[in-house]
VEXKOLZA-193118 format. One record per residue (C-alpha): x, y, z. Coordinates in steps of 0.2 Angstrom, whole numbers, plus 5000, padded with zeros to 4 digits. Example, Ala and Ser with C-alpha at 12.3 -4.5 7.8 and 13.67 -1.06 7.14 Angstrom:
2
506249785039506849955036
***
This chain:
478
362045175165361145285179359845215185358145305190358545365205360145405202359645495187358245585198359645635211360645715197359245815188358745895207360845925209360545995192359146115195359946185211361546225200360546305188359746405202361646475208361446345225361946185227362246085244363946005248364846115234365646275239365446345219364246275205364846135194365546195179364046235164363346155153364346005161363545975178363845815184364645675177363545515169363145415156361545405146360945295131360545445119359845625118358245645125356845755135356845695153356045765168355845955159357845935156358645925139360145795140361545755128363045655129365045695126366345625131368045715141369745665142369045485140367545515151365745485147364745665153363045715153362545885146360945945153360046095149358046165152356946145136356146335130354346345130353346505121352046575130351646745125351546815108351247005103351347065085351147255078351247245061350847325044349047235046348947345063349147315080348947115088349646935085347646875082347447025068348946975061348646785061347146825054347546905039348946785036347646655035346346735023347846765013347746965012349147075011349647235021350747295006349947444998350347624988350947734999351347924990352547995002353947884996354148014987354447894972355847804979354747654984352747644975352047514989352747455006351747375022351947515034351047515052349447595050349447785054351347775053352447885044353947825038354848005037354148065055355548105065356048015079356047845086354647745080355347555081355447575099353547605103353147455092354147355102353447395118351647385110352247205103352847165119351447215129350447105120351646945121351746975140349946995145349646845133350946755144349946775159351046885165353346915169354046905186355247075188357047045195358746995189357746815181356946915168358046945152357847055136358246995118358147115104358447085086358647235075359547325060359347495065358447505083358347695087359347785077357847875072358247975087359848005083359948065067358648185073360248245085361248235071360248345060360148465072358148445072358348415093359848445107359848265114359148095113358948005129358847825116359747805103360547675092360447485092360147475111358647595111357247495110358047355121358347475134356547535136355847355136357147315151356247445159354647445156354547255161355947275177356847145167358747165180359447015170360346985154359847155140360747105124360347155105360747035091361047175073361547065063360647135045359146995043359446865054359446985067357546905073358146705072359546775083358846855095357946695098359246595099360046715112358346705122358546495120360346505126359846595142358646475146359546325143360846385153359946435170360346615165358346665166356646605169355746715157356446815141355646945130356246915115355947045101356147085084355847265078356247375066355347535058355647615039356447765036357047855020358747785024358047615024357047635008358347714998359547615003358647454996358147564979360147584978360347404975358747374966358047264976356347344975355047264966353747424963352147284963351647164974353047034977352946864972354046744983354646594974353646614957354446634939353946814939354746864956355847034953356147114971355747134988354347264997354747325012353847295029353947375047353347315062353847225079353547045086353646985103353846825111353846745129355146615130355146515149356046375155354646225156354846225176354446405177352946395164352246215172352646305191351646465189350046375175350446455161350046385146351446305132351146375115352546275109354346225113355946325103356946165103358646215090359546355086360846345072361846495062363046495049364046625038364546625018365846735020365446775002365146934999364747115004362547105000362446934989362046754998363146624991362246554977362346354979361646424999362946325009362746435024361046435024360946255022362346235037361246345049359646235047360846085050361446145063359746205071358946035068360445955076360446075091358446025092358945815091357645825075357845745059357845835043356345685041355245745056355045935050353145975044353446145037354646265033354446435034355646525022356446665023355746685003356146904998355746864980357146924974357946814961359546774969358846734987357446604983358446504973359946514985358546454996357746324988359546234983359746245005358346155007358646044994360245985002359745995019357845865014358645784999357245694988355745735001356045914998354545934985353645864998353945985012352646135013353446285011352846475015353246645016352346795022353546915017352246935004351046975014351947115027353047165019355247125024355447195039357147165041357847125059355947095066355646955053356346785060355146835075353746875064353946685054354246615075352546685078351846625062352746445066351846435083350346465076350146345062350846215076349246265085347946265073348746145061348346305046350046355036349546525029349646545009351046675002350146794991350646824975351146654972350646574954351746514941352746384949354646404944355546234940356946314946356446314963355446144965354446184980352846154988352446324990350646334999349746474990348046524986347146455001347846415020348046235020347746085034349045975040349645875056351145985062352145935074353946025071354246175061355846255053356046445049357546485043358246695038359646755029360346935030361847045020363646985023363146815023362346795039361046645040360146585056358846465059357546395072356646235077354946235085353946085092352046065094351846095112350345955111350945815098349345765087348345905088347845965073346745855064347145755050346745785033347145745015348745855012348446005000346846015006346246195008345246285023343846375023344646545033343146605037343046465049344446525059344246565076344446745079345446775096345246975103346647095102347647115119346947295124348547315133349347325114348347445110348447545125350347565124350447585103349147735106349947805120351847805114
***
């Protein structure tokens, strides 16, 4: 066993790795394997995240940097800013209305107000730089230069551009496809490091976060934006009317009635920091992304696997990656489409991943309330996590009412409800199979005050927070 200050020597050897230097080495040590050690068991220690493994027989210490939040930025169906949004969450409104020019393909979806989903042109990347905007002043602020990365999640990105080129409606698009949005955000922020997009159908979010984690970790940056957008679009709409998937009310996540999905459009930005960074510069800790975990059916074309084996294997893996037990997660927020085959795919998941305490685990979702928006969503439930965390408050889902015995969850609906929270689960699927899931910590354990579980809060009691003008600025501008 290492003792202190052997164990203080190594965590400095393993910062200056991390930083591309180290003394009395010609190259860095090999990563995530920096120097070799023992320790007890997994832990937080000095900001770093260590783990043991063992190598041709001997005993190694994996180290990595722990992921803090610190900026968050939402445009969303309710409008632009994370406090509007959190807001409305809380009160339990929905941003899911009629809109005519469907044209009858779709009655109702939550789209941005004064957006159009048949406008020409690239609308998800304006969202993203407005969300972005927001997460970054929040932040107090990025450091330009080759330590700043770019994480995007999306299904379609800008190819709103594109198929304007396509359809002959203009001569050239100077963004278009997947990389669109993320290449504006590398610019507009001087992010020189890492620029990489995650697409990979709804899980595109959780996985953009997981990227952002892994950079971290690894030494690889000191700040990442990470994002999630994505914008409707006929193609969007009537490819989900194709498959039926639309319910033509409001939905109802997890409820006997449930029939379909509404759509939703938006963006969601998050600040993700090594702890050092965030501690260095006086930033404040919203919370800690701790685990990342992904897992595939390999099932079938659109449909989850029914018994949810992948979905159950991502959060395993995601609670692992965070050293949490299934026992220590407060809330779950679900992925919950209200389609048929979706929520109880998911509730069998988390029934095998929290075994008898699963009626006893709070679960929401807000898909209810903003609609699905697709490769943004896993940011937009991260946000939401991060939030309850805070305030100890797990929004209701809307819509919610007859309880189906089929499902067995503790659904919070009807009014916000009060609870100690200290570690939080979110968890997306997407077509093809494609889970991905997240673990958040409380960045202050014991914060929220304690009350009798179930217990409802008056939202009107909720402190309001201003909209970042910055958002604003840049939605009205772009």
């Amino acid at each position: 066993m290492a003792g202190p200050r052997t164990q203080n020597g190594l965590n400095a050897l393993l910062r200056r790795s991390l930083a591309g230097s180290s003394p009395r080495t010609s190259s860095p040590l090999p990563s995530p394997y920096r120097q070799y050690a023992s320790v007890a068991s997994p832990g937080v220690r000095d900001g770093l995240l260590h783990d043991s493994a063992s190598r041709d027989g001997i005993q190694t210490v994996r180290c990595s940097r722990r992921a803090a939040i610190t900026g968050l930025g939402a445009v969303s169906g309710f409008g632009v800013g994370a406090a509007t949004l959190w807001d409305a969450l809380v009160e339990g409104r929905r941003a899911v209305r009629a809109f005519p020019s469907l044209a009858g393909v779709a009655e109702i979806a939550a789209v941005v107000p004064g957006g159009d989903p048949f406008a020409p042109g690239d609308r998800a990347t304006p969202m993203a730089l407005a969300a972005a905007s927001e997460a970054v002043a929040d932040a107090g602020g990025v450091r330009a230069g080759d330590r700043l990365a770019v994480t995007l999640g999306t299904t379609l990105g800008g190819m709103g551009a594109w198929r304007e080129v396509v359809r002959g409606r203009a001569a050239t698009a100077r963004r278009w496809g997947w990389n669109g949005p993320a290449e504006a955000l590398a610019e507009a922020h001087g992010a020189a490091g890492a620029v990489s997009v995650c697409s990979v159908a709804c899980a595109s979010g959780n996985a953009a976060l997981g990227a952002a984690l892994d950079l971290v970790r690894e030494g690889r940056a000191e700040q990442v934006i990470a994002v999630g957008a994505d914008a409707l679009s006929d193609f969007v709409i009537a490819g989900f009317a194709s498959l039926k998937a639309l319910d033509p009310t409001p939905c109802r996540p997890f409820d006997r009635t449930r029939r379909g999905l509404n759509l939703g459009e938006g963006a969601c930005a998050l600040v993700v920091e090594s702890e050092e960074h965030a501690r260095a510069r006086g930033a404040r800790i919203r919370a800690w992304l701790d685990g990342y975990g992904a897992a595939g059916d390999a099932n079938h074309m659109t449909g989850p696997d029914r018994e949810g084996r992948g979905a159950a294997a991502a959060m395993r893996r995601a609670l692992e990656d965070a050293h949490l037990a299934p026992e220590a997660v407060d809330f779950v927020s679900a992925h919950g489409t209200a389609t048929c085959f979706n929520d109880a795919m998911e509730a069998k998941a988390l029934r095998a991943v929290f075994g008898p305490r699963t009626p006893e685990v709070p679960v929401d979702s807000i898909k209810s309330a903003i609609g699905h928006t697709l490769g943004a969503a896993g940011v937009f439930e991260a946000l939401v996590c991060v939030r309850a965390l805070e305030t100890g408050l797990v929004p209701p889902t809307p819509g919610f009412s007859e309880p189906d015995p089929e499902i067995g969850l503790d659904v919070v609906a009807g009014a916000a409800r009060r609870l100690v929270l200290r570690a939080a689960l979110s968890t997306s699927s997407g077509f093809g199979g494609i889970n991905a899931a997240i673990v958040l910590r409380a960045a202050r354990a014991g914060r929220a005050t304690s009350l009798t579980a179930g217990g409802a809060v008056d939202a009107r009691a909720v402190r309001r927070a201003p909209c970042d003008a910055a958002s604003r600025l840049a939605w009205r501008s772009l």
